[in-house]
N, CA, C and O atoms as a GROMACS GRO file, in nm:
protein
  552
    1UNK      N    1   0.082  -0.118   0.000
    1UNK     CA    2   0.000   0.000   0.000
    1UNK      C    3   0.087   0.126   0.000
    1UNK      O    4   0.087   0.199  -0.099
    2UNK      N    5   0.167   0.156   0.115
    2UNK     CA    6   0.327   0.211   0.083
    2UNK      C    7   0.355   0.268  -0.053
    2UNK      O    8   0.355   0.388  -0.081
    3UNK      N    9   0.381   0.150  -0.149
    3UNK     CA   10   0.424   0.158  -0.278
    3UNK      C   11   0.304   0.213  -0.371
    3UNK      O   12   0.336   0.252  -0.483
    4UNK      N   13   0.172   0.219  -0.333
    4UNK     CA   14   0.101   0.250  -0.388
    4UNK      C   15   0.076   0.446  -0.409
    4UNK      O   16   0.068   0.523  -0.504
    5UNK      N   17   0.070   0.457  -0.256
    5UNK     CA   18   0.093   0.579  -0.230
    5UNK      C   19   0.239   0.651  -0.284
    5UNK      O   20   0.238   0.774  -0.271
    6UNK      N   21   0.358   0.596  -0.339
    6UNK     CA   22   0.441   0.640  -0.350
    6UNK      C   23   0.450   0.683  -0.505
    6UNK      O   24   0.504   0.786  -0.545
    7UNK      N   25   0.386   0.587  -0.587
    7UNK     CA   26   0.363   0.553  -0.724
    7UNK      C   27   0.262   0.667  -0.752
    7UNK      O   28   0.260   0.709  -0.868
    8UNK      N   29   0.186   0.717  -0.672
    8UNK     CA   30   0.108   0.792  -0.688
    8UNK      C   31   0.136   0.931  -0.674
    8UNK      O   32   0.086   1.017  -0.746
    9UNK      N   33   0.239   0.958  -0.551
    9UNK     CA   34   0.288   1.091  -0.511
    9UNK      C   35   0.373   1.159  -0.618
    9UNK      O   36   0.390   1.278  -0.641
   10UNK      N   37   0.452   0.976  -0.719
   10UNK     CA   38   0.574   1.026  -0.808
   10UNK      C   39   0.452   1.076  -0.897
   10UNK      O   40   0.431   1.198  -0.899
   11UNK      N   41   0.380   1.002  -0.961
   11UNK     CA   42   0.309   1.087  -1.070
   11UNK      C   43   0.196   1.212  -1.062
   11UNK      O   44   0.120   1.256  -1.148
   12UNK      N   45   0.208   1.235  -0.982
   12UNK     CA   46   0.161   1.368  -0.926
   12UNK      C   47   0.261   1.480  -0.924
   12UNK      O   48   0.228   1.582  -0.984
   13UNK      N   49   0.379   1.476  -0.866
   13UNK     CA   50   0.462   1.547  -0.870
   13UNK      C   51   0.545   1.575  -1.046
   13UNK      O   52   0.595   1.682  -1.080
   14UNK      N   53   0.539   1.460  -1.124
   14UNK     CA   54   0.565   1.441  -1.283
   14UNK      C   55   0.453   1.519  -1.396
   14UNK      O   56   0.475   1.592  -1.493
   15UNK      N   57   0.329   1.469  -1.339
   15UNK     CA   58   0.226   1.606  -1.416
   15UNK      C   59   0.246   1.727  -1.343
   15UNK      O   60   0.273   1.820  -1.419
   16UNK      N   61   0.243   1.758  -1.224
   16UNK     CA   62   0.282   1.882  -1.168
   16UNK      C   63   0.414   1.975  -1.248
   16UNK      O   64   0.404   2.078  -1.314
   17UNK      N   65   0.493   1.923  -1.227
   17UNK     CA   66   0.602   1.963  -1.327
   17UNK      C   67   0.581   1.982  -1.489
   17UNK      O   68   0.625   2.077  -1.554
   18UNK      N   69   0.501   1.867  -1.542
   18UNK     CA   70   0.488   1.877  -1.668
   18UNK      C   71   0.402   2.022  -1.690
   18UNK      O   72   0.443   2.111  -1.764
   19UNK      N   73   0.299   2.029  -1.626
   19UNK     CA   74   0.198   2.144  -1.625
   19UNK      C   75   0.329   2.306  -1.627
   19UNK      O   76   0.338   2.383  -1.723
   20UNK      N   77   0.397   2.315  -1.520
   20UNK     CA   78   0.476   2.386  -1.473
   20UNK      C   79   0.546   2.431  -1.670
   20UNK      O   80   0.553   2.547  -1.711
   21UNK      N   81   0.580   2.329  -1.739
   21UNK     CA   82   0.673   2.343  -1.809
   21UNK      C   83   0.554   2.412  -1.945
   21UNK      O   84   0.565   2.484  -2.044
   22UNK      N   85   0.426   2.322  -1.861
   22UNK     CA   86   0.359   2.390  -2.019
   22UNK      C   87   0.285   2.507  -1.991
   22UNK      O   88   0.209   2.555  -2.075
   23UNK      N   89   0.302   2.562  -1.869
   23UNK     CA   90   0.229   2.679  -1.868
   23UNK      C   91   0.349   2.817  -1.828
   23UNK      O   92   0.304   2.927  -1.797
   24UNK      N   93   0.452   2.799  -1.832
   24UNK     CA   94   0.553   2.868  -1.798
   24UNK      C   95   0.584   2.984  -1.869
   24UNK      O   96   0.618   3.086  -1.810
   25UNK      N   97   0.573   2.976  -2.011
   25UNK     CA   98   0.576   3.017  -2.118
   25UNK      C   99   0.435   3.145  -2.176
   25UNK      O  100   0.424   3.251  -2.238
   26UNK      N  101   0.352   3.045  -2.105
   26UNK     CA  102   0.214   3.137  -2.155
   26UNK      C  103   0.223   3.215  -2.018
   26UNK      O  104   0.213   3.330  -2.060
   27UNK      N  105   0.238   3.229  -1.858
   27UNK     CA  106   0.225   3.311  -1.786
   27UNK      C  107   0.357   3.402  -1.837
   27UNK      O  108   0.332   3.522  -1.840
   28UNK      N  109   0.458   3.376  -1.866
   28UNK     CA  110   0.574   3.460  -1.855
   28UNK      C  111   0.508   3.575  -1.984
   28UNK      O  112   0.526   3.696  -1.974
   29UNK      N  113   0.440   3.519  -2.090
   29UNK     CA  114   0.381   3.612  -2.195
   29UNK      C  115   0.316   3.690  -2.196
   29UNK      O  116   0.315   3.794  -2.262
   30UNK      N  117   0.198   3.620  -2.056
   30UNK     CA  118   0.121   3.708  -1.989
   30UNK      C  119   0.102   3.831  -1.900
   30UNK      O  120   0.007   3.907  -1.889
   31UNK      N  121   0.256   3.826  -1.822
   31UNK     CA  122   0.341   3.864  -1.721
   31UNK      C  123   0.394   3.984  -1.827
   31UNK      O  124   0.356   4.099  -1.804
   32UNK      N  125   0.466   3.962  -1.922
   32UNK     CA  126   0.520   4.032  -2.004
   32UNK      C  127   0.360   4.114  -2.036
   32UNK      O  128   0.332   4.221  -1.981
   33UNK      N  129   0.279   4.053  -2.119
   33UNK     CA  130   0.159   4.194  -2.146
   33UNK      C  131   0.098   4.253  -2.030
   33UNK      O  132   0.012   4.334  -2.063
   34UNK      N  133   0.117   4.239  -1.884
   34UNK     CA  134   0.096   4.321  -1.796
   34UNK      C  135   0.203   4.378  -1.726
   34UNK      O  136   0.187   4.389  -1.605
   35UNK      N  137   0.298   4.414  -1.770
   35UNK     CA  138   0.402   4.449  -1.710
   35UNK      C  139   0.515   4.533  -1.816
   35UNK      O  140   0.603   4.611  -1.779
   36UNK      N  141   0.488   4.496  -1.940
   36UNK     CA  142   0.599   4.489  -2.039
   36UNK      C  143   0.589   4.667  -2.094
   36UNK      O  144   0.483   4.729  -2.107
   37UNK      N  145   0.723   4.721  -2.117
   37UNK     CA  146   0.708   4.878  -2.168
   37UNK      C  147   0.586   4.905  -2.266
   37UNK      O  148   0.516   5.006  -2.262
   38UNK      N  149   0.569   4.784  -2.366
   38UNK     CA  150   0.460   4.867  -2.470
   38UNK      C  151   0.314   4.860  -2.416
   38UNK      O  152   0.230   4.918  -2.485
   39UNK      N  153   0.268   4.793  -2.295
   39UNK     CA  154   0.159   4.773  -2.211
   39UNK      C  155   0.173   4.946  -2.128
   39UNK      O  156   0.078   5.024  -2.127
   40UNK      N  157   0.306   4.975  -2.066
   40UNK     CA  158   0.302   5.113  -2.013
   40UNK      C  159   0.270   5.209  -2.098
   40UNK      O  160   0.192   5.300  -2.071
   41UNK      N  161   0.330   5.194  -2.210
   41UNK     CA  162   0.341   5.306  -2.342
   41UNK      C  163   0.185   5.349  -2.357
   41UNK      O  164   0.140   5.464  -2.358
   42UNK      N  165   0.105   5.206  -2.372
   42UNK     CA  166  -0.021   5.212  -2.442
   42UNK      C  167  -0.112   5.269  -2.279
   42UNK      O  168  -0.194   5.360  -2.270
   43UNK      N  169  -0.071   5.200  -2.196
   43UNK     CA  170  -0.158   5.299  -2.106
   43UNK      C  171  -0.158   5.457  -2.083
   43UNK      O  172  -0.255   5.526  -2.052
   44UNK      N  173  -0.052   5.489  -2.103
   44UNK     CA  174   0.009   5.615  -2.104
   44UNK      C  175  -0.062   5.725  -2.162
   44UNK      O  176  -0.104   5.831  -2.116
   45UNK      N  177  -0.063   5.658  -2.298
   45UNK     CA  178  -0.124   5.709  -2.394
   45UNK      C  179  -0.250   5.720  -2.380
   45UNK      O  180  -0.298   5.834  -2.369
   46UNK      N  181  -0.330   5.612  -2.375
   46UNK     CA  182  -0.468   5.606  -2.301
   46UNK      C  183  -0.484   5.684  -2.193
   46UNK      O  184  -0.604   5.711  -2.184
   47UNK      N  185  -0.419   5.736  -2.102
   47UNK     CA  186  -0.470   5.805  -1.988
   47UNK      C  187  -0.410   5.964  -2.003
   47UNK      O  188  -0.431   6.054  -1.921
   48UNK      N  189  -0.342   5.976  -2.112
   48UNK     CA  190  -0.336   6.095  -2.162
   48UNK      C  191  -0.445   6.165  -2.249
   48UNK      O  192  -0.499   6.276  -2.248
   49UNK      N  193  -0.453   6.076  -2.310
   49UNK     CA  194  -0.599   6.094  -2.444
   49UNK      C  195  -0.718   6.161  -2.342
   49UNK      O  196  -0.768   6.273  -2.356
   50UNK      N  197  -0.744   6.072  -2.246
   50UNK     CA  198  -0.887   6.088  -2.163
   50UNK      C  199  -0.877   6.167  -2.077
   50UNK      O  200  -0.975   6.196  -2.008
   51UNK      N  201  -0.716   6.244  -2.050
   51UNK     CA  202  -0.715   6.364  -1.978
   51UNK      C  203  -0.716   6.443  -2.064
   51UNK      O  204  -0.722   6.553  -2.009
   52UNK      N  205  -0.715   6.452  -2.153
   52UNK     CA  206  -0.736   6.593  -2.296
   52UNK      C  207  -0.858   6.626  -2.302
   52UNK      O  208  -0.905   6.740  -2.298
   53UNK      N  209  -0.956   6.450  -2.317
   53UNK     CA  210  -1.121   6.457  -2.284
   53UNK      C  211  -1.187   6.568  -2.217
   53UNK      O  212  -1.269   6.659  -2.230
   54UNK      N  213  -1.091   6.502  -2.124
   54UNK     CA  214  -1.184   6.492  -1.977
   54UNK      C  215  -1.195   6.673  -1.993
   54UNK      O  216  -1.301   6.737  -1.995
   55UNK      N  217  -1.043   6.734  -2.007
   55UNK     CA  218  -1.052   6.855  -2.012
   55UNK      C  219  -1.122   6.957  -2.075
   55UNK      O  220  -1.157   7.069  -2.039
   56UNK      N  221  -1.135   6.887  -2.188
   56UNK     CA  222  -1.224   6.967  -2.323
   56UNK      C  223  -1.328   6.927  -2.251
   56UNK      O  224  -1.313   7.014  -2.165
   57UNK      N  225  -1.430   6.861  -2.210
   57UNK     CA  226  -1.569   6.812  -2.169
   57UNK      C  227  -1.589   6.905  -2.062
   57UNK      O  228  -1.653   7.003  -2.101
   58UNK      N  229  -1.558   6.910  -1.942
   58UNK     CA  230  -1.587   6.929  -1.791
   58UNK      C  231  -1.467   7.065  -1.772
   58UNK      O  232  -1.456   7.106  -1.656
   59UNK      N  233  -1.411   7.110  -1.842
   59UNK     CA  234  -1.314   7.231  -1.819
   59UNK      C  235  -1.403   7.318  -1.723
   59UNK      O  236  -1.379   7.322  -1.603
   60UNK      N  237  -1.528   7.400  -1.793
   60UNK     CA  238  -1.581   7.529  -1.736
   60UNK      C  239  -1.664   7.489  -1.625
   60UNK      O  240  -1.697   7.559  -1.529
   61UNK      N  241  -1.707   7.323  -1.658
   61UNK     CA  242  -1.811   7.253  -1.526
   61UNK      C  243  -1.737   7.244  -1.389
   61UNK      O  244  -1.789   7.272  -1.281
   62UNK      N  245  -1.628   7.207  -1.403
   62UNK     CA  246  -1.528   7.161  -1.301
   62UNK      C  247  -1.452   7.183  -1.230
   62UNK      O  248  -1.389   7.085  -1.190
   63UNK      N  249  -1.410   7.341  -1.167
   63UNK     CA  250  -1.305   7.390  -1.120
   63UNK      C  251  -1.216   7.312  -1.039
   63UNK      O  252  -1.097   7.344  -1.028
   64UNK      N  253  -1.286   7.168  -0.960
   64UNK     CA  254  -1.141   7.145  -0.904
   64UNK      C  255  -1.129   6.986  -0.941
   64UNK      O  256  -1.110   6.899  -0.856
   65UNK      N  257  -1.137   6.970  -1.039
   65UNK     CA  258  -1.115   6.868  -1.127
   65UNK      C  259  -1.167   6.712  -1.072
   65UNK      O  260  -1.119   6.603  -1.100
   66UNK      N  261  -1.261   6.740  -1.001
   66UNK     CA  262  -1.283   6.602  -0.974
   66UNK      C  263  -1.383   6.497  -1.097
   66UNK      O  264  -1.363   6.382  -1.136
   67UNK      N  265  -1.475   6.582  -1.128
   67UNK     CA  266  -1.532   6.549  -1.270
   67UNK      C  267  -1.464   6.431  -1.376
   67UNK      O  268  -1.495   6.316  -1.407
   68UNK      N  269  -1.357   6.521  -1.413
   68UNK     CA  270  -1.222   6.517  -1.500
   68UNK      C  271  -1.159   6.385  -1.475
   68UNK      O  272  -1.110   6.320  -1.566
   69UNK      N  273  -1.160   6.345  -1.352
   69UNK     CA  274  -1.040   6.247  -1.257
   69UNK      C  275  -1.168   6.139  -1.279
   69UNK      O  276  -1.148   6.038  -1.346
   70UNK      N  277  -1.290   6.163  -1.224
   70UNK     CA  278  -1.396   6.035  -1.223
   70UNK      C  279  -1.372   6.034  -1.406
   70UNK      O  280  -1.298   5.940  -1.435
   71UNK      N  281  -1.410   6.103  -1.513
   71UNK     CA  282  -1.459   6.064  -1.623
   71UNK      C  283  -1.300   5.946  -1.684
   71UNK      O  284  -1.306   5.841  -1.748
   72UNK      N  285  -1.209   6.001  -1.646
   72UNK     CA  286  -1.049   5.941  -1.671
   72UNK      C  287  -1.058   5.796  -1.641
   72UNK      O  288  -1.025   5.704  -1.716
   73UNK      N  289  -1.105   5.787  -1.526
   73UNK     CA  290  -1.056   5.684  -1.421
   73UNK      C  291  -1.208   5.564  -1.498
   73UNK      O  292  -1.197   5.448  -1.536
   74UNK      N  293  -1.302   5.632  -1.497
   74UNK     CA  294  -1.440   5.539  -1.567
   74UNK      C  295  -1.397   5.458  -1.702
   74UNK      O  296  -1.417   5.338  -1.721
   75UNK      N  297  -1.325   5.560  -1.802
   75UNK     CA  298  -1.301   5.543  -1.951
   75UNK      C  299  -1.187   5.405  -1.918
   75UNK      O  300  -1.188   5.309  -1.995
   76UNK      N  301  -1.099   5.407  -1.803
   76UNK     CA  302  -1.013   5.323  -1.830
   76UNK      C  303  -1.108   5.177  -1.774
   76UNK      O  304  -1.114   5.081  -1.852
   77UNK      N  305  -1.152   5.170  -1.692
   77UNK     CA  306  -1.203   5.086  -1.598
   77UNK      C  307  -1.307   4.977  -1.703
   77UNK      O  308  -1.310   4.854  -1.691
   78UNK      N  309  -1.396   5.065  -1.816
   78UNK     CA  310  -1.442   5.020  -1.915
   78UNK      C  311  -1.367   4.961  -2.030
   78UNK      O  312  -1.417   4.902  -2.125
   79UNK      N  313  -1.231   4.988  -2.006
   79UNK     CA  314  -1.130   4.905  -2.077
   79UNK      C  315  -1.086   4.799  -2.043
   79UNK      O  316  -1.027   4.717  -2.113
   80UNK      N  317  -1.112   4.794  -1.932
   80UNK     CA  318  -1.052   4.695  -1.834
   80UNK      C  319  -0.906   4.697  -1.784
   80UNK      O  320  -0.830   4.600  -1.783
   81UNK      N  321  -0.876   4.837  -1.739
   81UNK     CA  322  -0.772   4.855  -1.672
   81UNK      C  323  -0.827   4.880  -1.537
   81UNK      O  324  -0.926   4.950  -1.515
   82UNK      N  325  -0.746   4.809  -1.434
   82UNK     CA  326  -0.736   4.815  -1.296
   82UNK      C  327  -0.684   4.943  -1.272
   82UNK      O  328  -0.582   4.986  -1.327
   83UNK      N  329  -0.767   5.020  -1.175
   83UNK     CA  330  -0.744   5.159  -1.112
   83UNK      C  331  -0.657   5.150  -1.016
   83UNK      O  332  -0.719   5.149  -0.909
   84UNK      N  333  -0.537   5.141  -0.998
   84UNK     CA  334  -0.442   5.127  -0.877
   84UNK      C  335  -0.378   5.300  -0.828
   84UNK      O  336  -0.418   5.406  -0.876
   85UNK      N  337  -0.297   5.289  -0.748
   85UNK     CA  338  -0.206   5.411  -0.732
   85UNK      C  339  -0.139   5.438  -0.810
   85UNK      O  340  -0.114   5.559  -0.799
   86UNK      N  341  -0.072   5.381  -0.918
   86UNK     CA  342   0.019   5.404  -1.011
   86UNK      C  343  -0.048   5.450  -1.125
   86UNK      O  344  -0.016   5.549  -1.191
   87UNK      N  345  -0.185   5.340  -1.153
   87UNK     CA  346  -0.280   5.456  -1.272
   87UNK      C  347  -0.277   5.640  -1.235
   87UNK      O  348  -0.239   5.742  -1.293
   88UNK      N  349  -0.348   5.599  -1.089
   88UNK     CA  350  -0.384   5.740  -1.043
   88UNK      C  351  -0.275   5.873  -1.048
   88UNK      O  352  -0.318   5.988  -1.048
   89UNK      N  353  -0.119   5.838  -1.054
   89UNK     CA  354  -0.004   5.892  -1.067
   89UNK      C  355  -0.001   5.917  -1.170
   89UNK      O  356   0.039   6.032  -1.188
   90UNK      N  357  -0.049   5.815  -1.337
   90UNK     CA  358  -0.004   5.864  -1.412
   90UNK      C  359  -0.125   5.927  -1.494
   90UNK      O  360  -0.119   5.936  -1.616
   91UNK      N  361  -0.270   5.982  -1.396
   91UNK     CA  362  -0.374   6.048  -1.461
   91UNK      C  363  -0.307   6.202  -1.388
   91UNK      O  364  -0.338   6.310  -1.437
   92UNK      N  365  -0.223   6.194  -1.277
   92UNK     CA  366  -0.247   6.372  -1.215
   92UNK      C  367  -0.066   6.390  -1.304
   92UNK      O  368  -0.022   6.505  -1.301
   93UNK      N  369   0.016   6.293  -1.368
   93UNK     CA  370   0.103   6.307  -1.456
   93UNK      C  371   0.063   6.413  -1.613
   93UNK      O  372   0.118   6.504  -1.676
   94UNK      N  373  -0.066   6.333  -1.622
   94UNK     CA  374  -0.098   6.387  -1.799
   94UNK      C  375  -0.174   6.529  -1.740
   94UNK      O  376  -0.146   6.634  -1.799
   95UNK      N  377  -0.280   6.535  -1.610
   95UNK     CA  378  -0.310   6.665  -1.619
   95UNK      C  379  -0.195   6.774  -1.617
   95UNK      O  380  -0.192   6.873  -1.690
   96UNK      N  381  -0.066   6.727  -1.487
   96UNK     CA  382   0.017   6.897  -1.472
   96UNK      C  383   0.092   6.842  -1.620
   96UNK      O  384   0.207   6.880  -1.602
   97UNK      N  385   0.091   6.791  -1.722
   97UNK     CA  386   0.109   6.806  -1.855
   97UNK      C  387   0.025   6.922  -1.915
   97UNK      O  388   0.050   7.033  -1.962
   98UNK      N  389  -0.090   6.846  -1.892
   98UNK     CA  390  -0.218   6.966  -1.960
   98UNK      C  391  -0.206   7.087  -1.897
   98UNK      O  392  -0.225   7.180  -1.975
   99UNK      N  393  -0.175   7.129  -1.756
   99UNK     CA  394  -0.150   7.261  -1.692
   99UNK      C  395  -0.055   7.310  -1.782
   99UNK      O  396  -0.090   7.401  -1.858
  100UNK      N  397   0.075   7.260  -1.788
  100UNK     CA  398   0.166   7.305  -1.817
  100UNK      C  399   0.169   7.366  -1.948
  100UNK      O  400   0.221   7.478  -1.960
  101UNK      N  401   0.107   7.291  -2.073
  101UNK     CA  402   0.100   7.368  -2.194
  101UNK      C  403   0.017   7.483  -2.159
  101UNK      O  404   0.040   7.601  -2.188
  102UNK      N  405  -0.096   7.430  -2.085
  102UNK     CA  406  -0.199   7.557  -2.094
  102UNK      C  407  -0.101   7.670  -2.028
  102UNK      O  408  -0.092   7.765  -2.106
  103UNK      N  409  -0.042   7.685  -1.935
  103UNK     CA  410   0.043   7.821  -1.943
  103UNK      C  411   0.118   7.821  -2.009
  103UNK      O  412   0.133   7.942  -2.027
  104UNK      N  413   0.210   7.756  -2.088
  104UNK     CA  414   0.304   7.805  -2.214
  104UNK      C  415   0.210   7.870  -2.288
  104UNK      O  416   0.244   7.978  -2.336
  105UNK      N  417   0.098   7.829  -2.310
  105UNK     CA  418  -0.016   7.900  -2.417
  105UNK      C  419  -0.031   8.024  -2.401
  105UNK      O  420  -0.012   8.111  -2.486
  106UNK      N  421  -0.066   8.040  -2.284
  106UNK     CA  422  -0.078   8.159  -2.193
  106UNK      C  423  -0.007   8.268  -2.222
  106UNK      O  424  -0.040   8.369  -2.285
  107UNK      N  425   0.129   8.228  -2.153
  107UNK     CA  426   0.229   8.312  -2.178
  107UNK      C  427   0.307   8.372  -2.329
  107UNK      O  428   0.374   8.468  -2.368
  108UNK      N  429   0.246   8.237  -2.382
  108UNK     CA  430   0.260   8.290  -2.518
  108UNK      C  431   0.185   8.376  -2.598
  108UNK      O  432   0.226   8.438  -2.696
  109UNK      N  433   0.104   8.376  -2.565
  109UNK     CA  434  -0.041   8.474  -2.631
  109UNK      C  435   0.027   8.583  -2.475
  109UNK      O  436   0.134   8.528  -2.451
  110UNK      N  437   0.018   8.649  -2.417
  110UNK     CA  438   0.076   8.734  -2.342
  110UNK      C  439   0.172   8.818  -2.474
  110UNK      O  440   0.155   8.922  -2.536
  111UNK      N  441   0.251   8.737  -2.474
  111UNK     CA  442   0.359   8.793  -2.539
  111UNK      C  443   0.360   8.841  -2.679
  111UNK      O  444   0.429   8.928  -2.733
  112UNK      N  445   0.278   8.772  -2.719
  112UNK     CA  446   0.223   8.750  -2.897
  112UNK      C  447   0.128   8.933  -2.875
  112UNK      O  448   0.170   9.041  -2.916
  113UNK      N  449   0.005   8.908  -2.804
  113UNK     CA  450  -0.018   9.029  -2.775
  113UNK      C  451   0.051   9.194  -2.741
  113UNK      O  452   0.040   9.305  -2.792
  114UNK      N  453   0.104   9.151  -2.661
  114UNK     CA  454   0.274   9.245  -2.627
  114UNK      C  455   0.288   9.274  -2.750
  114UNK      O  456   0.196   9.340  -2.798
  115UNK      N  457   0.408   9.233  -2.847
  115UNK     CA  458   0.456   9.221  -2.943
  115UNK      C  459   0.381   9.342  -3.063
  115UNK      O  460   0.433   9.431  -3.131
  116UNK      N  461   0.233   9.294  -3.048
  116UNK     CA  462   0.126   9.310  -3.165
  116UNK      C  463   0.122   9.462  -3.100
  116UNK      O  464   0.090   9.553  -3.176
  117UNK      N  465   0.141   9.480  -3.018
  117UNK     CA  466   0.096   9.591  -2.902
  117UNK      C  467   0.173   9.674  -2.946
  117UNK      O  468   0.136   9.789  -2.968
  118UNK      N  469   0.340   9.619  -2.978
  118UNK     CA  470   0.446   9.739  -2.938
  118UNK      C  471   0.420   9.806  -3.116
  118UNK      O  472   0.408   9.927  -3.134
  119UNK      N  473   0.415   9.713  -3.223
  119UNK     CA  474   0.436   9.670  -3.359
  119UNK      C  475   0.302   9.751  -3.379
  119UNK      O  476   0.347   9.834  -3.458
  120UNK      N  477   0.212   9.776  -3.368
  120UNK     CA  478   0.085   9.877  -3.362
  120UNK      C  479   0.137  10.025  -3.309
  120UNK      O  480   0.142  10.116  -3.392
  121UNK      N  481   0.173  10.048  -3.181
  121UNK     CA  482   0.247  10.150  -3.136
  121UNK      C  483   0.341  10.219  -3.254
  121UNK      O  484   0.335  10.332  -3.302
  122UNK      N  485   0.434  10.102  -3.282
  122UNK     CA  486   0.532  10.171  -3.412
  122UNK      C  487   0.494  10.202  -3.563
  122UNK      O  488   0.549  10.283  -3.638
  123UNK      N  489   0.387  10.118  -3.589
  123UNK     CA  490   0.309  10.180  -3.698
  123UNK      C  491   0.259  10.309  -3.695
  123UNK      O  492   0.302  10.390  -3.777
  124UNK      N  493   0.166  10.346  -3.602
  124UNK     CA  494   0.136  10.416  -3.546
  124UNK      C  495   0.199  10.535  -3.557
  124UNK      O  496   0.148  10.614  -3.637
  125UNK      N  497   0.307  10.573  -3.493
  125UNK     CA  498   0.459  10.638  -3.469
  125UNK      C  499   0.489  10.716  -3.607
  125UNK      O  500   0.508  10.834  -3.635
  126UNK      N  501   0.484  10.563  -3.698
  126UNK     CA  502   0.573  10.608  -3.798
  126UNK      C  503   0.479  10.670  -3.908
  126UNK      O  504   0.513  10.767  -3.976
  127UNK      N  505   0.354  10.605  -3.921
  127UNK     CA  506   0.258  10.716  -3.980
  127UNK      C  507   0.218  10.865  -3.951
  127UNK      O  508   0.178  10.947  -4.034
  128UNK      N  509   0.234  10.883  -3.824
  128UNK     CA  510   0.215  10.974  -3.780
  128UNK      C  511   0.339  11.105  -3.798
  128UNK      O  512   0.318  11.224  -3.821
  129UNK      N  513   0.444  11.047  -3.781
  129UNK     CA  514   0.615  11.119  -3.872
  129UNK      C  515   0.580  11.137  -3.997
  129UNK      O  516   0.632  11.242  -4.034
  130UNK      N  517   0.520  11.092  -4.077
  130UNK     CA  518   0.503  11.017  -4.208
  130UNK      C  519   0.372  11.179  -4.271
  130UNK      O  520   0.384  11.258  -4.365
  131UNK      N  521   0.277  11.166  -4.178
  131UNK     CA  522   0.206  11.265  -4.213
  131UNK      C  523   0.232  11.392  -4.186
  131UNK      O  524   0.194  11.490  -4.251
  132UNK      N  525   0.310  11.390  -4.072
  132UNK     CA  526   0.404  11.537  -4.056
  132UNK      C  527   0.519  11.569  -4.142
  132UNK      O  528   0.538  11.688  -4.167
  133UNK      N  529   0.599  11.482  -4.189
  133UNK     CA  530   0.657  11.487  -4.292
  133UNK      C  531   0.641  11.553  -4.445
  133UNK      O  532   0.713  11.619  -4.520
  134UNK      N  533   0.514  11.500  -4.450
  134UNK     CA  534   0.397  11.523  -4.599
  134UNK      C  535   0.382  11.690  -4.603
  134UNK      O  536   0.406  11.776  -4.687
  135UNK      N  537   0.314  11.686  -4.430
  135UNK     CA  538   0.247  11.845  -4.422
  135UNK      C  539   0.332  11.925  -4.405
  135UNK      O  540   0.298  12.043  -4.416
  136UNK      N  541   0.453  11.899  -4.378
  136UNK     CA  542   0.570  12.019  -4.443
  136UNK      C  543   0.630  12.012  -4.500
  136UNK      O  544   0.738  12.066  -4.474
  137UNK      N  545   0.609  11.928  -4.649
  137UNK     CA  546   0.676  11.934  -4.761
  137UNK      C  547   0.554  11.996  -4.858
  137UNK      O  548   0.562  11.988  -4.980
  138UNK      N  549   0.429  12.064  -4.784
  138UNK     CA  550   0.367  12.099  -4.850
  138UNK      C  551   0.374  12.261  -4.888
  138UNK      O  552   0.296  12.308  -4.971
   0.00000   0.00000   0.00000
């Protein structure tokens, strides 16, 4: 009986292993598409996209962005991405992205204005020389 139980433990432990060898391959693949750079890349991207959304949609509704953060966090969840801390890092990542252009924008139209401002001023200036010029060459 001994030998029975033993005969039994070996081939248990022999499919155990065999299983091991045939599924090793498909978790490590699997492991790799949840873990692997172009799985980050593509989330990335995805949770950038739906913070652009979110922004264009709920901008004037939303002052303190919670709207924005639920509509982000929904769009992925319907994808079937798991909402963890690290998603959540890389949704307040793509907004101070979105902050950030929006004041380069800012500051750029500031300046663009300025510019148009001074460049009007000197038109201005120089027409005005221009017609005094005229009226005493008359």
């Amino acid at each position: 009986m001994t030998n029975l139980y033993e005969i039994i433990g070996n081939l248990l432990a022999a499919f155990v292993v065999g299983l091991l060898f045939y599924f090793k391959p498909k978790v490590a693949e699997w492991l790799e598409a949840r873990t692997g750079k172009d799985h980050y890349d593509q989330l990335m991207q995805l949770v950038a996209s739906f913070a652009r959304a979110a922004e264009q949609l709920y901008h004037d509704q939303d002052p303190d962005g919670t709207k924005r953060q639920q509509f982000v966090q929904d769009q992925l969840r319907d994808l079937g991405v798991e909402i963890t801390e690290a998603v959540i890092n890389m949704i307040e990542g793509a907004v101070w992205e979105i902050n950030t252009e929006n004041r380069k924008t800012l500051v750029q139209t500031k300046e663009l204005g300025a510019m148009a401002n001074e460049l009007g001023e000197a038109a201005v200036q120089e027409t005005l020389a221009r017609l005094q010029k005229d009226s005493s060459h008359e």
